[in-house]
KOLGU-4560 file (N, C-alpha, C; in nm, 3 decimals, padded with zeros to 5 digits):
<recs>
<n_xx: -14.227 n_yy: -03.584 n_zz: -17.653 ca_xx: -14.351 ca_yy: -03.656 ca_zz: -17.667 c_xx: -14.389 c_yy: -03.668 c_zz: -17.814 mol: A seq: 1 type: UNK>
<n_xx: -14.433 n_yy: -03.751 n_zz: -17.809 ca_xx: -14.501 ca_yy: -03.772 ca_zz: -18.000 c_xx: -14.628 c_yy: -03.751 c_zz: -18.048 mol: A seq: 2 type: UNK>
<n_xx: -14.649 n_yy: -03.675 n_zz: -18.089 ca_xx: -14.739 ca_yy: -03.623 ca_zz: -18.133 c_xx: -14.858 c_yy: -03.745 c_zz: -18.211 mol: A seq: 3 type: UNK>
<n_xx: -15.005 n_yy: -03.760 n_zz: -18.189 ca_xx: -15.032 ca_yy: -03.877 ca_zz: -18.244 c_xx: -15.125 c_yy: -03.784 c_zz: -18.420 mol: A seq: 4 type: UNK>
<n_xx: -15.109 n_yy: -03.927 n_zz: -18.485 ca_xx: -15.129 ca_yy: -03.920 ca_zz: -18.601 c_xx: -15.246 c_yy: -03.889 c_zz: -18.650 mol: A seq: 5 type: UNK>
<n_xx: -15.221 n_yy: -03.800 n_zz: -18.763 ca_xx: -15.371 ca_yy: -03.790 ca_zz: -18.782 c_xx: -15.342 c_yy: -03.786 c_zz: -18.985 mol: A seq: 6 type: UNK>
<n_xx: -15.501 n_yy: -03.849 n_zz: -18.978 ca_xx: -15.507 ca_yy: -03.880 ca_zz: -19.171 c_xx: -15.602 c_yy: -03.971 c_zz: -19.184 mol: A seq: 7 type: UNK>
<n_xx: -15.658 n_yy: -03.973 n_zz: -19.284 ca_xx: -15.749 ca_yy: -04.119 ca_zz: -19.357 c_xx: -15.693 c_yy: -04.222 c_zz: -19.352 mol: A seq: 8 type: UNK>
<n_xx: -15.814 n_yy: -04.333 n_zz: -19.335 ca_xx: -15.775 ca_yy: -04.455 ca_zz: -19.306 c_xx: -15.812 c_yy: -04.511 c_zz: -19.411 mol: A seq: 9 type: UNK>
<n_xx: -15.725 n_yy: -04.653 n_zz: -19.452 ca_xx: -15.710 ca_yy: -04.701 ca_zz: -19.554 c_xx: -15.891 c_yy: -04.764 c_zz: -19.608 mol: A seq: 10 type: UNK>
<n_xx: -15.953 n_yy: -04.791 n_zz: -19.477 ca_xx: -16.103 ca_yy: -04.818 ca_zz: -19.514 c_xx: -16.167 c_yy: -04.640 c_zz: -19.534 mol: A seq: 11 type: UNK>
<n_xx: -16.157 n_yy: -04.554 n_zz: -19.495 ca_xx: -16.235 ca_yy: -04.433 ca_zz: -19.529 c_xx: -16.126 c_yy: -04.390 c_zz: -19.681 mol: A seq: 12 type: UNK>
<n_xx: -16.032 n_yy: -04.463 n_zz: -19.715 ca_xx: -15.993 ca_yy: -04.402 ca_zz: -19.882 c_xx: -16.129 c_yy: -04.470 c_zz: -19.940 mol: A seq: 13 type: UNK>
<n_xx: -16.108 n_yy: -04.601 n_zz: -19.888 ca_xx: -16.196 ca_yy: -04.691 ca_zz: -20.007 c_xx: -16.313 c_yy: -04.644 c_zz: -19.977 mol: A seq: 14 type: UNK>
<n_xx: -16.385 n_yy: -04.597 n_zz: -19.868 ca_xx: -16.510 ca_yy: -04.566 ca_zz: -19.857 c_xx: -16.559 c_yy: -04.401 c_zz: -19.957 mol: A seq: 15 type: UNK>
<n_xx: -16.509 n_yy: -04.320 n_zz: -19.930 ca_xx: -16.464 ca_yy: -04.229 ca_zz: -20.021 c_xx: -16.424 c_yy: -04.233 c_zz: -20.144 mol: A seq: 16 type: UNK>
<n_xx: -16.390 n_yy: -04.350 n_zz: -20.177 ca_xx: -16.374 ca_yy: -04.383 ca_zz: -20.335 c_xx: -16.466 c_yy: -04.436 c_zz: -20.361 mol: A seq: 17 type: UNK>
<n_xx: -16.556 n_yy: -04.504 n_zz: -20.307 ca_xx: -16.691 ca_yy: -04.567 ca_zz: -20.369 c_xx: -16.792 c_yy: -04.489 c_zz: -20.387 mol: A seq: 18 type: UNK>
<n_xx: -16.766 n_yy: -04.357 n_zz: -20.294 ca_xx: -16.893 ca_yy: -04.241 ca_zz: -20.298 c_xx: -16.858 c_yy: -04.172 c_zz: -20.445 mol: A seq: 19 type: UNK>
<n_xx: -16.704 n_yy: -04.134 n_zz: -20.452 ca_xx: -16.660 ca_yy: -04.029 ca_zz: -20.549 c_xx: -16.751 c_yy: -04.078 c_zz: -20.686 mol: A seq: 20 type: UNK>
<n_xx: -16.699 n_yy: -04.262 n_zz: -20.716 ca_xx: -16.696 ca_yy: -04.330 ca_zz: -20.826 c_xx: -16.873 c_yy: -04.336 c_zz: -20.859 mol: A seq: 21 type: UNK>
<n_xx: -16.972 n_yy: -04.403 n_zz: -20.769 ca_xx: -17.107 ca_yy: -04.350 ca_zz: -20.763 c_xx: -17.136 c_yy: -04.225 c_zz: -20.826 mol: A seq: 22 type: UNK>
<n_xx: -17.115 n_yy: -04.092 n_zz: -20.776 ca_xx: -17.153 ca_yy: -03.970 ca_zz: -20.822 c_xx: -17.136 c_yy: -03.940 c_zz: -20.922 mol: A seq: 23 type: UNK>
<n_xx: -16.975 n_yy: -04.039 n_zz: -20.983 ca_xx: -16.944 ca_yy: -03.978 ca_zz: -21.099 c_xx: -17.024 c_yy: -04.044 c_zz: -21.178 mol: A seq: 24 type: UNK>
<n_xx: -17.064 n_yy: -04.208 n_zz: -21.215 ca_xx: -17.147 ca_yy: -04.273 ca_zz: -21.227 c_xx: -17.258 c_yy: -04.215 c_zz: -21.310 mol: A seq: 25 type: UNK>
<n_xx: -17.321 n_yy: -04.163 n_zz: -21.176 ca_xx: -17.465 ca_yy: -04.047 ca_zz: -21.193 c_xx: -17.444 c_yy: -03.962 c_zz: -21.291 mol: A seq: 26 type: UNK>
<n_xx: -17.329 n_yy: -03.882 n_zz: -21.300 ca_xx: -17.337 ca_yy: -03.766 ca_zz: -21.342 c_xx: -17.328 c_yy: -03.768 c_zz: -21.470 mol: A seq: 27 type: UNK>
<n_xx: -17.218 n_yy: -03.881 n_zz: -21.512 ca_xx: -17.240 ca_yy: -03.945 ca_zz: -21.670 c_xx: -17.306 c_yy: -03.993 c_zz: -21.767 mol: A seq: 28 type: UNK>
<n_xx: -17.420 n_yy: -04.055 n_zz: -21.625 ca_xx: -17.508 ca_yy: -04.133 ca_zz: -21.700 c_xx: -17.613 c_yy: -04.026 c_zz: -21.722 mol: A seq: 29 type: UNK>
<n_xx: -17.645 n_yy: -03.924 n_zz: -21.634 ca_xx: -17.775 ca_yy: -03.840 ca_zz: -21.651 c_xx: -17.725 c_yy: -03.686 c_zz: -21.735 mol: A seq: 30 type: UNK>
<n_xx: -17.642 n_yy: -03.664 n_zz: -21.755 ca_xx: -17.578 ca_yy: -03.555 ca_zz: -21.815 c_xx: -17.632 c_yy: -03.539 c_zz: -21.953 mol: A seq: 31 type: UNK>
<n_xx: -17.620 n_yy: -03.659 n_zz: -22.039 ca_xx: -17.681 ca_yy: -03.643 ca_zz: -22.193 c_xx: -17.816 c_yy: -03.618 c_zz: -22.167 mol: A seq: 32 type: UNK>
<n_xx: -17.915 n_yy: -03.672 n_zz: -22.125 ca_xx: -18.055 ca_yy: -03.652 ca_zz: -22.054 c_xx: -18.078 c_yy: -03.540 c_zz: -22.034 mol: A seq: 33 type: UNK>
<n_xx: -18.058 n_yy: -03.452 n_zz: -21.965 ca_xx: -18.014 ca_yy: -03.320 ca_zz: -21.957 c_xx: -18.003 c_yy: -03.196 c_zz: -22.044 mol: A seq: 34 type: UNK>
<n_xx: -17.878 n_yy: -03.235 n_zz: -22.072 ca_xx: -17.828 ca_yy: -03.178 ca_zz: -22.253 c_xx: -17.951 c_yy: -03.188 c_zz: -22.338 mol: A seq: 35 type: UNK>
<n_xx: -18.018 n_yy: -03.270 n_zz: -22.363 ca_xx: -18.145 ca_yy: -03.323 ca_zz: -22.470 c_xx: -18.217 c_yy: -03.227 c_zz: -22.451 mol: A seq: 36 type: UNK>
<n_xx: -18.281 n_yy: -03.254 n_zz: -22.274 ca_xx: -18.383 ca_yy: -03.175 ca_zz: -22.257 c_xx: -18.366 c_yy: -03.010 c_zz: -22.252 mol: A seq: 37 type: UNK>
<n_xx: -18.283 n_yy: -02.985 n_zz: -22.248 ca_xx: -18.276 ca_yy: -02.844 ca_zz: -22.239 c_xx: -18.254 c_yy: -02.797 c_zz: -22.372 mol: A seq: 38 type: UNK>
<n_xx: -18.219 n_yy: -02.876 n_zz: -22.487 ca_xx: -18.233 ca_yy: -02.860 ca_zz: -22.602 c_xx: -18.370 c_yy: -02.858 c_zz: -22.690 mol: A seq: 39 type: UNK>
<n_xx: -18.425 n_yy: -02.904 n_zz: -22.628 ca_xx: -18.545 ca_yy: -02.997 ca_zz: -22.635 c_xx: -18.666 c_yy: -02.863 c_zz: -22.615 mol: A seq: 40 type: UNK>
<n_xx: -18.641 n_yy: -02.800 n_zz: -22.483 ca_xx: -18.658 ca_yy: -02.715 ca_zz: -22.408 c_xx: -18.701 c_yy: -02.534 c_zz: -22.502 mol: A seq: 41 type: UNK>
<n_xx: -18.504 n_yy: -02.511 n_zz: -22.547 ca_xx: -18.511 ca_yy: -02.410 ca_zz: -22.653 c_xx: -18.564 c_yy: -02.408 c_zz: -22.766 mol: A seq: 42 type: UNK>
<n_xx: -18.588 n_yy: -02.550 n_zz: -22.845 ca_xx: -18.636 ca_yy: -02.542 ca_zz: -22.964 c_xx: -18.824 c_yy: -02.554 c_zz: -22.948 mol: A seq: 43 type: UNK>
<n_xx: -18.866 n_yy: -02.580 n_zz: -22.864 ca_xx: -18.988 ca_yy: -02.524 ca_zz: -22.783 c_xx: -19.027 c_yy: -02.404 c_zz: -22.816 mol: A seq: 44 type: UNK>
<n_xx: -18.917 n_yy: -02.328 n_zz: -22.725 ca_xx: -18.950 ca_yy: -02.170 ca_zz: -22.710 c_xx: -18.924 c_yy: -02.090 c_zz: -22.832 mol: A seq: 45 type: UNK>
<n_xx: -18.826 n_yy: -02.136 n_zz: -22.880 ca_xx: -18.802 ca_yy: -02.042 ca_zz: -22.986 c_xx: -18.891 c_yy: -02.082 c_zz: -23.084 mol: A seq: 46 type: UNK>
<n_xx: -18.945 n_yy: -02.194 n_zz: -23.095 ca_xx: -19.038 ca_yy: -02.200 ca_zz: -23.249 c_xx: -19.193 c_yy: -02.091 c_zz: -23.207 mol: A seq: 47 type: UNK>
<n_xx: -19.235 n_yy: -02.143 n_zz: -23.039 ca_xx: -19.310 ca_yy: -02.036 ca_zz: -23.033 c_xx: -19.296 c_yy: -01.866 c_zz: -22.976 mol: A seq: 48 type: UNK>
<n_xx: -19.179 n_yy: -01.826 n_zz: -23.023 ca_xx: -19.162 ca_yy: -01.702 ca_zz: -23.026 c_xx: -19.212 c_yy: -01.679 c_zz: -23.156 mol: A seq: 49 type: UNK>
<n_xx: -19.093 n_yy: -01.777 n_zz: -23.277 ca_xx: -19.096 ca_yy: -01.758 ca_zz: -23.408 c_xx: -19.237 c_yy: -01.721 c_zz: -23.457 mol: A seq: 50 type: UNK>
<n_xx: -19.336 n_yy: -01.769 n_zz: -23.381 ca_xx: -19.481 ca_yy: -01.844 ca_zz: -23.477 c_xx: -19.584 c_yy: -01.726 c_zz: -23.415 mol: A seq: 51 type: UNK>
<n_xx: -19.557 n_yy: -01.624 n_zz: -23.289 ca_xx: -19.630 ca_yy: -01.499 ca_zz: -23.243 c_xx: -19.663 c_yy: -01.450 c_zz: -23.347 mol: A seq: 52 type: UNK>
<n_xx: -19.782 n_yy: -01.440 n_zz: -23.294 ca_xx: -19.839 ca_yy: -01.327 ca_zz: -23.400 c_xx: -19.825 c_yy: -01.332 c_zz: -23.563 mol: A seq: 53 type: UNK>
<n_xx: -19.821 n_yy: -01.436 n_zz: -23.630 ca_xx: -19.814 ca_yy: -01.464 ca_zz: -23.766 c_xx: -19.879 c_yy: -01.536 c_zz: -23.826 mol: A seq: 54 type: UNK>
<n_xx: -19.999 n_yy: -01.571 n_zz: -23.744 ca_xx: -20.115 ca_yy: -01.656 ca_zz: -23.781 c_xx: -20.095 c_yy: -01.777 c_zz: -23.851 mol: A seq: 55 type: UNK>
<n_xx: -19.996 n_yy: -01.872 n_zz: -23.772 ca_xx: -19.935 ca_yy: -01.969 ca_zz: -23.807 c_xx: -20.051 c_yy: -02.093 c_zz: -23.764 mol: A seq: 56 type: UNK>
<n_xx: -20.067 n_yy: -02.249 n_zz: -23.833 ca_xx: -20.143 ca_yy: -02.318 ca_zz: -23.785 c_xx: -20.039 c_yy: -02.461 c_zz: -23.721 mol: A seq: 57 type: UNK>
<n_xx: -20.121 n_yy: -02.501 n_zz: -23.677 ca_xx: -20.030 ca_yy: -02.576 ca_zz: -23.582 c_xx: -19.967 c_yy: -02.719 c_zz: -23.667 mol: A seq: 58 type: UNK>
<n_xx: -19.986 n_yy: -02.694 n_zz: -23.806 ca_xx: -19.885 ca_yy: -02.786 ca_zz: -23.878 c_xx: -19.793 c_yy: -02.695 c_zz: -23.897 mol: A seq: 59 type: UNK>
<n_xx: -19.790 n_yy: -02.607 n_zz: -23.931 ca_xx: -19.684 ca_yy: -02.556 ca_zz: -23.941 c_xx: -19.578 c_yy: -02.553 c_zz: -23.818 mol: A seq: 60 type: UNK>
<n_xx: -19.639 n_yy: -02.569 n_zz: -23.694 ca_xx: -19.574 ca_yy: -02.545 ca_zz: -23.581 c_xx: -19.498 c_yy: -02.715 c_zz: -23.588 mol: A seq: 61 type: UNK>
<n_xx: -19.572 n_yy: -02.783 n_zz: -23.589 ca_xx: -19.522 ca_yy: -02.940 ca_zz: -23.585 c_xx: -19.431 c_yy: -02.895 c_zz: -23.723 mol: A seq: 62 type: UNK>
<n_xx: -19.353 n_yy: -02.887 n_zz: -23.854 ca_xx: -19.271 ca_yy: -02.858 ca_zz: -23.910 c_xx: -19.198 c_yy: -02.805 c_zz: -23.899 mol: A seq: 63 type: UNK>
<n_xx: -19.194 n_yy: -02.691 n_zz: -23.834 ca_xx: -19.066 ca_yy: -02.630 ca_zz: -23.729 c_xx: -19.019 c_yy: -02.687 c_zz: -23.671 mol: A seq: 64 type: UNK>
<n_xx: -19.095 n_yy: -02.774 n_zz: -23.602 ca_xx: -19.035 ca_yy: -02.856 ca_zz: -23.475 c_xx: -18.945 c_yy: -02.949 c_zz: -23.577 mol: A seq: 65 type: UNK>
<n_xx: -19.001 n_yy: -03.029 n_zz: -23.622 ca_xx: -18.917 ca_yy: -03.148 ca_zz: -23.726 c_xx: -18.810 c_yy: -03.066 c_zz: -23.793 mol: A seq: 66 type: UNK>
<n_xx: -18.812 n_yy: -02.954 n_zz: -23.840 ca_xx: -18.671 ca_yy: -02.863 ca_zz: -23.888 c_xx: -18.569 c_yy: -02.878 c_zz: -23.747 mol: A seq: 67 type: UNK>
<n_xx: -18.645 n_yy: -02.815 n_zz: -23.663 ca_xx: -18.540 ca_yy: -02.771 ca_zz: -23.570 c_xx: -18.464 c_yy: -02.904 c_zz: -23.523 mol: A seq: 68 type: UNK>
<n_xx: -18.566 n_yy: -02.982 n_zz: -23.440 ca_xx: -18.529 ca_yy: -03.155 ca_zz: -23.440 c_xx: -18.405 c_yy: -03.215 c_zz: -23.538 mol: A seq: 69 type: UNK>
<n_xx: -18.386 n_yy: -03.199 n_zz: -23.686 ca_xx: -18.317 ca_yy: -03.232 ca_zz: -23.797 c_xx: -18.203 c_yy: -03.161 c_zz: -23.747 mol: A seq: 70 type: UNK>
<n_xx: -18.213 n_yy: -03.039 n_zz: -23.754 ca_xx: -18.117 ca_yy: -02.949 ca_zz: -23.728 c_xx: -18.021 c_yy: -02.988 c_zz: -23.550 mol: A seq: 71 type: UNK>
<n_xx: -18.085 n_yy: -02.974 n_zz: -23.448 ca_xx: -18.018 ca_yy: -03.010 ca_zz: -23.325 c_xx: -18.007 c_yy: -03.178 c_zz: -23.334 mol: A seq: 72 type: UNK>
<n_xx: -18.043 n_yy: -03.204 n_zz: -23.351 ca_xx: -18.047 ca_yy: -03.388 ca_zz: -23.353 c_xx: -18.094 c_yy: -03.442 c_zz: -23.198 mol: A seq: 73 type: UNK>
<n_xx: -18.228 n_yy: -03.412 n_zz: -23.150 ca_xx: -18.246 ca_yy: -03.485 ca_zz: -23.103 c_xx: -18.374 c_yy: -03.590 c_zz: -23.076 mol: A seq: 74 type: UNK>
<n_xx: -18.395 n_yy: -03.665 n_zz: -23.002 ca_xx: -18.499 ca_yy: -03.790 ca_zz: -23.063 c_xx: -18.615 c_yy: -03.833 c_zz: -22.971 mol: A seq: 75 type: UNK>
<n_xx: -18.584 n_yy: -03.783 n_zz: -22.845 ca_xx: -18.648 ca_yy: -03.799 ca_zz: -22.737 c_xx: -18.792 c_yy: -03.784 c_zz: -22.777 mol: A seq: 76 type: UNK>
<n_xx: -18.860 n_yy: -03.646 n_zz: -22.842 ca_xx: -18.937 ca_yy: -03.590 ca_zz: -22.946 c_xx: -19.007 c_yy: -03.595 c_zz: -22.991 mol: A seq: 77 type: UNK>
<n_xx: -19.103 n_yy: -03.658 n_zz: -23.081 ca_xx: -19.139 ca_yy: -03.624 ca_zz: -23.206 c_xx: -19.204 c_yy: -03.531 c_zz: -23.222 mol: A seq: 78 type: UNK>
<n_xx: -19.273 n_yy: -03.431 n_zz: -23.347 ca_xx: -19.332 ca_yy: -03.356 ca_zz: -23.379 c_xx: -19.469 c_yy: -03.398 c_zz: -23.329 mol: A seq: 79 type: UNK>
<n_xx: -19.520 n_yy: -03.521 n_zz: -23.371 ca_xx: -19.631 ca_yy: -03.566 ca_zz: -23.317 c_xx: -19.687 c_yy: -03.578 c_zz: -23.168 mol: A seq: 80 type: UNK>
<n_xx: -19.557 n_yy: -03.597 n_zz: -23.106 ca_xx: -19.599 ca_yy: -03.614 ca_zz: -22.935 c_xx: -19.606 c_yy: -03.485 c_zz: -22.859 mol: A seq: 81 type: UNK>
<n_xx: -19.599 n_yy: -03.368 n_zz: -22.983 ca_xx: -19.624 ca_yy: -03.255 ca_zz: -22.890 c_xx: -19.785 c_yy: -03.149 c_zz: -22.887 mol: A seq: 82 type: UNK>
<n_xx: -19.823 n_yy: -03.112 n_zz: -22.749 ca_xx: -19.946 ca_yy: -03.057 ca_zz: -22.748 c_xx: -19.937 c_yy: -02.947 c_zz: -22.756 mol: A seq: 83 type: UNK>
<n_xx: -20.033 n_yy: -02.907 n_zz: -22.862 ca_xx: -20.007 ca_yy: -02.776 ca_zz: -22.932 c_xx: -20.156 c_yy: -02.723 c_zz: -22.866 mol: A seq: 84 type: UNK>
<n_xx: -20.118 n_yy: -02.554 n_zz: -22.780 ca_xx: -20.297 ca_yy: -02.528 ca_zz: -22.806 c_xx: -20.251 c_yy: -02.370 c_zz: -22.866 mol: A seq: 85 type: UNK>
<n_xx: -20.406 n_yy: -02.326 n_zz: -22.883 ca_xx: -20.349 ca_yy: -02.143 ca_zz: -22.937 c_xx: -20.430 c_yy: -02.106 c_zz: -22.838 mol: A seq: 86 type: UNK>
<n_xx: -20.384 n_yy: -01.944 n_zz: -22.772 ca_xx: -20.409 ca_yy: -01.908 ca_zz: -22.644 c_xx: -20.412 c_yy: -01.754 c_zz: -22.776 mol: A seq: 87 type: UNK>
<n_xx: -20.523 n_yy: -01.690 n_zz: -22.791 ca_xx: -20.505 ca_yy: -01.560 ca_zz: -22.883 c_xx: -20.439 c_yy: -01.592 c_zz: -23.002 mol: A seq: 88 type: UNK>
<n_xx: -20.299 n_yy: -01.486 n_zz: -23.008 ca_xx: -20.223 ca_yy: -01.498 ca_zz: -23.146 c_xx: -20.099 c_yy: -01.577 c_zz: -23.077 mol: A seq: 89 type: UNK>
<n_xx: -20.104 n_yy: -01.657 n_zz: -22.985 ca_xx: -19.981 ca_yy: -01.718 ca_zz: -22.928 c_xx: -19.990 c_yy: -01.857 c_zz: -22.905 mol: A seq: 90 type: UNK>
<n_xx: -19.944 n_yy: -01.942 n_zz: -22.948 ca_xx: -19.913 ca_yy: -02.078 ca_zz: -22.947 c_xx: -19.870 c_yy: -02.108 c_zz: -22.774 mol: A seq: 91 type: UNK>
<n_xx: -19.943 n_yy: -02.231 n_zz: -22.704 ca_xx: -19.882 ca_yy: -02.305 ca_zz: -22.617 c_xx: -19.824 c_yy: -02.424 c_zz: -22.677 mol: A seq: 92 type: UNK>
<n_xx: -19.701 n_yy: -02.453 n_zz: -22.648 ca_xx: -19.641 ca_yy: -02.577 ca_zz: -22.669 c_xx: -19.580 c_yy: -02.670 c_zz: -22.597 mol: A seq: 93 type: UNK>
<n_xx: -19.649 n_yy: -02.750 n_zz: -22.559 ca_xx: -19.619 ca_yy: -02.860 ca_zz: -22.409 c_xx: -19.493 c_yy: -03.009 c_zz: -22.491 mol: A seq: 94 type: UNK>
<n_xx: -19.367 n_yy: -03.009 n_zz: -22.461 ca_xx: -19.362 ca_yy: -03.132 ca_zz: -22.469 c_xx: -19.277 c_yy: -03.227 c_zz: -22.346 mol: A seq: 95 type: UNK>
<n_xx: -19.361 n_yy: -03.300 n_zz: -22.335 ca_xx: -19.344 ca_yy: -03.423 ca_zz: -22.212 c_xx: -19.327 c_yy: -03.514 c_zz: -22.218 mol: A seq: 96 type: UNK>
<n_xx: -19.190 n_yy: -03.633 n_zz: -22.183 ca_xx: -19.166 ca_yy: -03.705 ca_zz: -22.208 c_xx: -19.083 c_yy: -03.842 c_zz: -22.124 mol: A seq: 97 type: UNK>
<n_xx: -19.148 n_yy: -03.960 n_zz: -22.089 ca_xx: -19.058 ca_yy: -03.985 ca_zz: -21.984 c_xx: -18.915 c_yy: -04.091 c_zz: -22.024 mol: A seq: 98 type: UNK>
<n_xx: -18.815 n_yy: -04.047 n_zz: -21.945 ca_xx: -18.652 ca_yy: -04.107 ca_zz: -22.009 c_xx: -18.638 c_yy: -04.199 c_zz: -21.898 mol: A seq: 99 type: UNK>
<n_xx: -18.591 n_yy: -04.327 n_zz: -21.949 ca_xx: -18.530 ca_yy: -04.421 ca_zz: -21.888 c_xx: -18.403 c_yy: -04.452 c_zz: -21.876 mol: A seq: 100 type: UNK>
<n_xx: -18.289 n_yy: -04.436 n_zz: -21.767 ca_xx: -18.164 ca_yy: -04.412 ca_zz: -21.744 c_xx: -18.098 c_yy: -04.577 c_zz: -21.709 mol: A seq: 101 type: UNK>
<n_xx: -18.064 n_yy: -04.655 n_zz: -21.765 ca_xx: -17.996 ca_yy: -04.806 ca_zz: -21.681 c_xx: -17.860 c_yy: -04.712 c_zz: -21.566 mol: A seq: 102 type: UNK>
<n_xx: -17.866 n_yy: -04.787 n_zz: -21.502 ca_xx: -17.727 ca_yy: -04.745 ca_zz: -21.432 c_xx: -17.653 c_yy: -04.890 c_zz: -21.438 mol: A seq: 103 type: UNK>
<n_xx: -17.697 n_yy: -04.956 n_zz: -21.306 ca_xx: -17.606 ca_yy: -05.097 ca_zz: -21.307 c_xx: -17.694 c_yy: -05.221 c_zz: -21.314 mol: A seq: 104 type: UNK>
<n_xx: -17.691 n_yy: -05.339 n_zz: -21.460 ca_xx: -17.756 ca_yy: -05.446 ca_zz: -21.390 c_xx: -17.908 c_yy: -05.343 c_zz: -21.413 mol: A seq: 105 type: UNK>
<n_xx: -17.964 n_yy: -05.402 n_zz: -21.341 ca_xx: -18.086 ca_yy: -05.392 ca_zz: -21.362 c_xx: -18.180 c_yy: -05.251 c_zz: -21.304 mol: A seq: 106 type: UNK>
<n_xx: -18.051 n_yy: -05.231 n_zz: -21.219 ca_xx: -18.121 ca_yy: -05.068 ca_zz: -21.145 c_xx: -18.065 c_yy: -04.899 c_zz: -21.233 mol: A seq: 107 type: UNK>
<n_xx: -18.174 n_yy: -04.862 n_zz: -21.250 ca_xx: -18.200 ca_yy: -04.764 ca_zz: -21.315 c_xx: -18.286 c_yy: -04.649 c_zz: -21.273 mol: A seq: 108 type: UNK>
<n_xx: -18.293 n_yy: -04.502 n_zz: -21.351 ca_xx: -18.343 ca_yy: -04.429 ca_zz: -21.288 c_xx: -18.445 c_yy: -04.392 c_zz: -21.429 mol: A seq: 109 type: UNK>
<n_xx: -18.575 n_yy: -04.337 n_zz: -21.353 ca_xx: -18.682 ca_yy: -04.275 ca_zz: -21.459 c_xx: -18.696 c_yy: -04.118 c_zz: -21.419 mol: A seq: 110 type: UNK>
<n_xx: -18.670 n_yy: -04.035 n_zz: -21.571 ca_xx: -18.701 ca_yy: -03.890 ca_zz: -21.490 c_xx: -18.837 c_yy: -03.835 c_zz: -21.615 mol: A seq: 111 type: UNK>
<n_xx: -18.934 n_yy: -03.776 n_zz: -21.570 ca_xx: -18.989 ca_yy: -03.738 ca_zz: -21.682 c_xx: -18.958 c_yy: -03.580 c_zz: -21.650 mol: A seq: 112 type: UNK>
<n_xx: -18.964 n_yy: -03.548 n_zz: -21.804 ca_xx: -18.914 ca_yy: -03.401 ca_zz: -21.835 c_xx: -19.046 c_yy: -03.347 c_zz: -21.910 mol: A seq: 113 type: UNK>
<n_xx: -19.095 n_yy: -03.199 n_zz: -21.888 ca_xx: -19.192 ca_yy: -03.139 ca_zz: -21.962 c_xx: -19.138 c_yy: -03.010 c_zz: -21.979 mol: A seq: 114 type: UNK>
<n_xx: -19.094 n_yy: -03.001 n_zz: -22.117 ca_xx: -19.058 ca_yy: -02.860 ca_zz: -22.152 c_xx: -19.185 c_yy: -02.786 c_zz: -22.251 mol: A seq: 115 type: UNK>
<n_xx: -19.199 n_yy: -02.692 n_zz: -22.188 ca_xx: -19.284 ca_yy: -02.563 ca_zz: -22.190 c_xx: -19.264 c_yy: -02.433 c_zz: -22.239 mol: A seq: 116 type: UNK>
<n_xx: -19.363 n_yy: -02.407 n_zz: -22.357 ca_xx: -19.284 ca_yy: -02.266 ca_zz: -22.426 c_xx: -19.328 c_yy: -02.146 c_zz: -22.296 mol: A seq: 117 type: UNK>
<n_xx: -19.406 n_yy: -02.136 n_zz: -22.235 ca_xx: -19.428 ca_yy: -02.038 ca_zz: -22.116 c_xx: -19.293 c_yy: -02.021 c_zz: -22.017 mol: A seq: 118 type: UNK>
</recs>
């Protein structure tokens, strides 16, 4: 007796290749986005670690930022678009920002990111 066949069909390769190619798509396109913000993210935190307790004013905090910014390179940013408050001898530093992703043609994705020295 013969055993019947078993395997993917030439429409579930291609269907499966359109999912794979999609994801990968995604993952390329939102990956630098990502990368930024989490960069974006550390130079946040670490300027207000740096700035504890040293009775720093919040230009100075916006100049850190523009050092660090220079230094990592990124643009998403500015020194200016970030909200600075003082909570005691400790700096809050909010920055929020929303990124626009094209994918194909005209459809695209929006993510806003808020990185937080807390």
């Amino acid at each position: 007796m013969r055993a019947r066949q078993r395997g993917i069909t030439l429409m579930g390769l291609i269907m499966g290749s359109f999912v794979l190619v999609f994801v990968a798509l995604l993952v390329m396109r939102l990956l630098p986005s990502y990368i930024e913000y989490f960069t974006v993210k550390k130079a946040v935190v670490s300027i207000a670690n740096e700035t504890r307790g040293r009775g720093s004013s919040v230009s100075e905090v916006r100049r850190a930022f523009e050092n660090r910014q220079a230094i990592d390179d990124f643009k998403a940013v500015n020194a200016s678009d970030l909200e600075i408050t003082k909570q005691g001898n400790e700096f809050l530093i909010v920055a929020g920002y929303r990124k626009e992703i094209p994918l194909v043609a005209n459809i695209g994705i929006y993510i806003d990111f808020v990185a937080s020295s807390n």
